[in-house]
BALUM-137065 format. One line per 2 residues: number of its first residue (from 1); for each residue x, y, z of C-alpha. Coordinates in steps of 0.02 Angstrom, whole numbers. Example, Ala and Ser with C-alpha at 12.3 -4.5 7.8 and 13.67 -1.06 7.14 Angstrom:
1) 615:-225:390 | 684:-53:357
END
This chain:
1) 12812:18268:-512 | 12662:18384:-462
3) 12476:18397:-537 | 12534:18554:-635
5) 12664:18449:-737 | 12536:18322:-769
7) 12427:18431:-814 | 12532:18524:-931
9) 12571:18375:-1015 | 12386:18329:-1050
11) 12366:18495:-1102 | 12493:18517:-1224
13) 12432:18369:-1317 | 12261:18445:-1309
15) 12314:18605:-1394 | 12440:18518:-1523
17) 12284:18397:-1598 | 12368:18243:-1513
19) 12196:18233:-1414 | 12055:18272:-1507
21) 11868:18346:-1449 | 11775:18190:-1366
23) 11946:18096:-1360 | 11959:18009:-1201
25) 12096:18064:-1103 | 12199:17935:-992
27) 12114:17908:-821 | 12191:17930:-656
29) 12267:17763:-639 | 12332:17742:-825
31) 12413:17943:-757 | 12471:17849:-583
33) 12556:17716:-704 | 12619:17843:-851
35) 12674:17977:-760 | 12717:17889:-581
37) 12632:18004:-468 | 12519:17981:-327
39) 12309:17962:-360 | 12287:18105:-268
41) 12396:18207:-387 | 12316:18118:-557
43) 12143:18153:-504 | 12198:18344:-453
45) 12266:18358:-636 | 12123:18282:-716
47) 12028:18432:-612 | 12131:18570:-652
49) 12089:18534:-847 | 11921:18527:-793
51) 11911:18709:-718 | 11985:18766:-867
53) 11848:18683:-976 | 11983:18579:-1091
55) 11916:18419:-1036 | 11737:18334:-959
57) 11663:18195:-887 | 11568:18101:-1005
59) 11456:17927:-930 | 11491:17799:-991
61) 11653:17855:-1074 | 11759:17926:-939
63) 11845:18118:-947 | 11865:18176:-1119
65) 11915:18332:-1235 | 11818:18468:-1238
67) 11686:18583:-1133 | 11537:18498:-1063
69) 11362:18510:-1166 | 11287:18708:-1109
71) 11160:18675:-986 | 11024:18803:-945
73) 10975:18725:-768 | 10975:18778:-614
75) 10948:18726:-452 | 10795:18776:-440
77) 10706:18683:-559 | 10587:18552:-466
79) 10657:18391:-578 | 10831:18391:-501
81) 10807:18290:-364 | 10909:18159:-253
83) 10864:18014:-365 | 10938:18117:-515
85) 11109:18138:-410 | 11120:17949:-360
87) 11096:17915:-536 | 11243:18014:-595
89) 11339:17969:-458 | 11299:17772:-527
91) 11340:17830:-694 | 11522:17908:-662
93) 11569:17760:-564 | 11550:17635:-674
95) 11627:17740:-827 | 11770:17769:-703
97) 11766:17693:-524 | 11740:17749:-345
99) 11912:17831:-343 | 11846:17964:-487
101) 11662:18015:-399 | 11628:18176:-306
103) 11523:18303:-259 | 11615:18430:-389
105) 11616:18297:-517 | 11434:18250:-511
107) 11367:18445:-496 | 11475:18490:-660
109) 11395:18340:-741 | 11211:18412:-689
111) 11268:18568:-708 | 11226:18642:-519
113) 11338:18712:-385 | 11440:18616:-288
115) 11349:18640:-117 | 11190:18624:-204
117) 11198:18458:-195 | 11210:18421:-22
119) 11025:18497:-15 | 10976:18321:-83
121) 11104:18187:-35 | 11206:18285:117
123) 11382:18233:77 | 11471:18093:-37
125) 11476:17958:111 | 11282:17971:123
127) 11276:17977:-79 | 11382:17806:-68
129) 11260:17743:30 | 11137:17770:-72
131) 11206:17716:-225 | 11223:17552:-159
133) 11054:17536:-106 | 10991:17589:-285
135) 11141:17484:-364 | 11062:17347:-246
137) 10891:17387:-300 | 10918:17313:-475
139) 10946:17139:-421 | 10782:17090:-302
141) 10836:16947:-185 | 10664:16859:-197
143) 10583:16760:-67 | 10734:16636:0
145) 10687:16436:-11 | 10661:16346:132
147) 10838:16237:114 | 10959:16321:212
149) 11106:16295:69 | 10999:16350:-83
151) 10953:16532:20 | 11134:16564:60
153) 11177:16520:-106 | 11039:16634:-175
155) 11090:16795:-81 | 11271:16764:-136
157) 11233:16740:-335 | 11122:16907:-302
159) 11284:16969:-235 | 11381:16926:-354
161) 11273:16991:-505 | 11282:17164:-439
163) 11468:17156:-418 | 11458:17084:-564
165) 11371:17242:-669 | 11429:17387:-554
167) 11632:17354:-513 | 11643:17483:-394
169) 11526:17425:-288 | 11617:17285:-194
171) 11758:17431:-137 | 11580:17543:-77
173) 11531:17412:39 | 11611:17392:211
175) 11608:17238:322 | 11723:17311:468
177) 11617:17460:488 | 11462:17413:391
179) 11356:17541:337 | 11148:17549:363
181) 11109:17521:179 | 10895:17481:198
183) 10891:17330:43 | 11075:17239:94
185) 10976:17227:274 | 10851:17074:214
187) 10984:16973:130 | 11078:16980:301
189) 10925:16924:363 | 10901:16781:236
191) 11078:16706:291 | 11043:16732:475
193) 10862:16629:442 | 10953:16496:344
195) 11101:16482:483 | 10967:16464:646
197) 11040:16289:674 | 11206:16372:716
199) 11242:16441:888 | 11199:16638:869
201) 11410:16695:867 | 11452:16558:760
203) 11298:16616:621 | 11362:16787:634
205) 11540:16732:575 | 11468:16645:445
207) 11374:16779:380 | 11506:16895:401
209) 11617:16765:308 | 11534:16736:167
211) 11471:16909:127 | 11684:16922:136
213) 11712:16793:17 | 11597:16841:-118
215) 11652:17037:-108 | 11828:16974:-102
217) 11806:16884:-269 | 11713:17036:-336
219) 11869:17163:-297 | 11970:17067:-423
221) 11862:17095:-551 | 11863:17297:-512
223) 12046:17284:-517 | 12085:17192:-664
225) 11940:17294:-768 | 12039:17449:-737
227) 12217:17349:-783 | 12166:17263:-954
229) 12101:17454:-982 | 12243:17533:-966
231) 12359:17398:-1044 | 12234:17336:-1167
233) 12312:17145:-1095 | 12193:17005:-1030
235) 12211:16925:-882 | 12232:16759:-981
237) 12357:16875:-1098 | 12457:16933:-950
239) 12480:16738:-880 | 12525:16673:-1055
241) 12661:16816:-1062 | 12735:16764:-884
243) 12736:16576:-923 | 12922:16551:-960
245) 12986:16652:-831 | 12862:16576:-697
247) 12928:16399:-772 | 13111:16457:-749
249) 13065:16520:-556 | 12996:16362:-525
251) 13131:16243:-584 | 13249:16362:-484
253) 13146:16331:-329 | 13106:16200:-202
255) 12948:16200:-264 | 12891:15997:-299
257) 12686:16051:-307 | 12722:16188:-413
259) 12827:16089:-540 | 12693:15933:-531
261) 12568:16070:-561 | 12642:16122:-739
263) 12691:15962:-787 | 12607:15896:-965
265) 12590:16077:-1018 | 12445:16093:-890
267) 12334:16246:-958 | 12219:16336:-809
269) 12080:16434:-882 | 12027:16588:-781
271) 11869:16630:-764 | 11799:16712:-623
273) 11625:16674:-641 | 11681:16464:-626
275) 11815:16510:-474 | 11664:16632:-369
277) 11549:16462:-378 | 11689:16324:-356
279) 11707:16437:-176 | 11522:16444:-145
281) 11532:16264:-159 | 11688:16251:-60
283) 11612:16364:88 | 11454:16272:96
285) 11533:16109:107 | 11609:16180:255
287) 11457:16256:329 | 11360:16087:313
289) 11499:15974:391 | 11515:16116:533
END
């Protein structure tokens, strides 16, 4: 199926009353999951109905029916300016995630020309950039205390609480080709200060290691935000509902830990915020018997 069907779809109920003005309409993965097409083509739909003024992007919200508020700006006017763009550019990705920013989106939303914008932030990579450095900027890391277990664990609960309020920003960052981002540079530092015992390779794995950990916990989170969106199911929901048939697999199976596991109706609550610092605690153990 091809953006135009999609978009024809999404259009028709606009025009039959189905989808009302300031409706939201589906985002791009609930279209990827509907309609099974590609992100690529969902996001191209959601565009199309965009250049033809049916729908908008709304922060905070996501797309929804309608033409965007008139706008009398241009881009001359002195208070658009780079920290305006980054803002927006904040904005749309936590209404909708990384996958939904660009350059298009974010000068409709200010209501500019496309290739204005790179006058102030030169492209979306460099806008990514600095998004993380502002999203970065909320949560100061502090001055680090002198025990070499309670800085690490400082910079990674800083970590985590940005994670924690902007999901999109664990999927910005980039630890195989890490990106020159001026405020992630002192936590590094912190870590590296706290790991001088270690020989100089070995504290670099570390660092590298648990700046992994903490952004791998975070991704779930991004993912399971957009999932109990577009289902409306919890994670704790979801589990519940695949209960018997997991029990079923696993008397099926040669599976002896499994079965001792769920034995006496054993009941795991998941929370991420308790799993993130059982790992901390886990890693650090590690770190100290290394």
């Amino acid at each position: 199926m091809g953006y135009q069907a999609v978009a024809a779809e999404l259009r028709r109920r606009i025009t039959s009353g189905e989808l009302k003005p300031g409706d939201r309409v589906p985002s791009t993965r609930a279209l990827v999951r509907d309609f099974g097409v590609a992100m690529a083509t969902a996001t191209k739909a959601l565009q199309a109905l965009q250049a033809e003024r049916l729908v908008h992007p709304s922060p905070g919200v996501g797309t929804v029916v309608g033409p965007p508020p008139r706008t009398t700006r241009r881009l001359e006017q002195p208070e658009l300016n780079r920290d305006e763009v980054v803002r927006m550019g904040i904005a749309i990705a936590d209404a909708e995630g990384l996958a939904a920013l660009s350059m298009r989106r974010i000068a409709t939303e200010l209501g500019v020309s496309t290739m204005a914008l790179y006058r102030y932030v030169g492209g979306k990579d460099v806008l990514v950039v600095r998004m993380v450095d502002a999203a970065l900027a909320e949560f100061p890391l502090g001055t680090p205390p002198d025990d070499w277990r309670e800085a690490i664990a400082m910079v990674a609960r800083v970590h985590w609480a940005a994670y924690r309020r902007h999901l999109w920003l664990a999927s910005a960052i980039s630890l195989s080709r890490p990106q020159l981002v001026p405020r992630l540079l002192p936590h590094t530092d912190a870590v590296l200060r706290a790991l001088r015992g270690f020989e100089k390779s070995a504290a670099l794995s570390a660092m590298i290691s648990l700046f992994a950990y903490v952004r791998g916990v975070a991704l779930v989170m991004e993912a399971e935000a957009q999932a109990e969106q577009d289902t409306g199911v919890t994670a704790d929901e979801w589990v519940t509902e695949q209960a018997d048939r997991l029990g079923a697999m696993v008397a099926m199976g040669d599976l002896p830990a499994f079965r001792e596991l769920l034995a006496d109706g054993f009941d795991y609550e998941y929370d991420l915020d308790q799993l993130f610092e059982f790992g901390l605690d886990v890693f650090l153990d590690g770190l100290s018997t290394r």
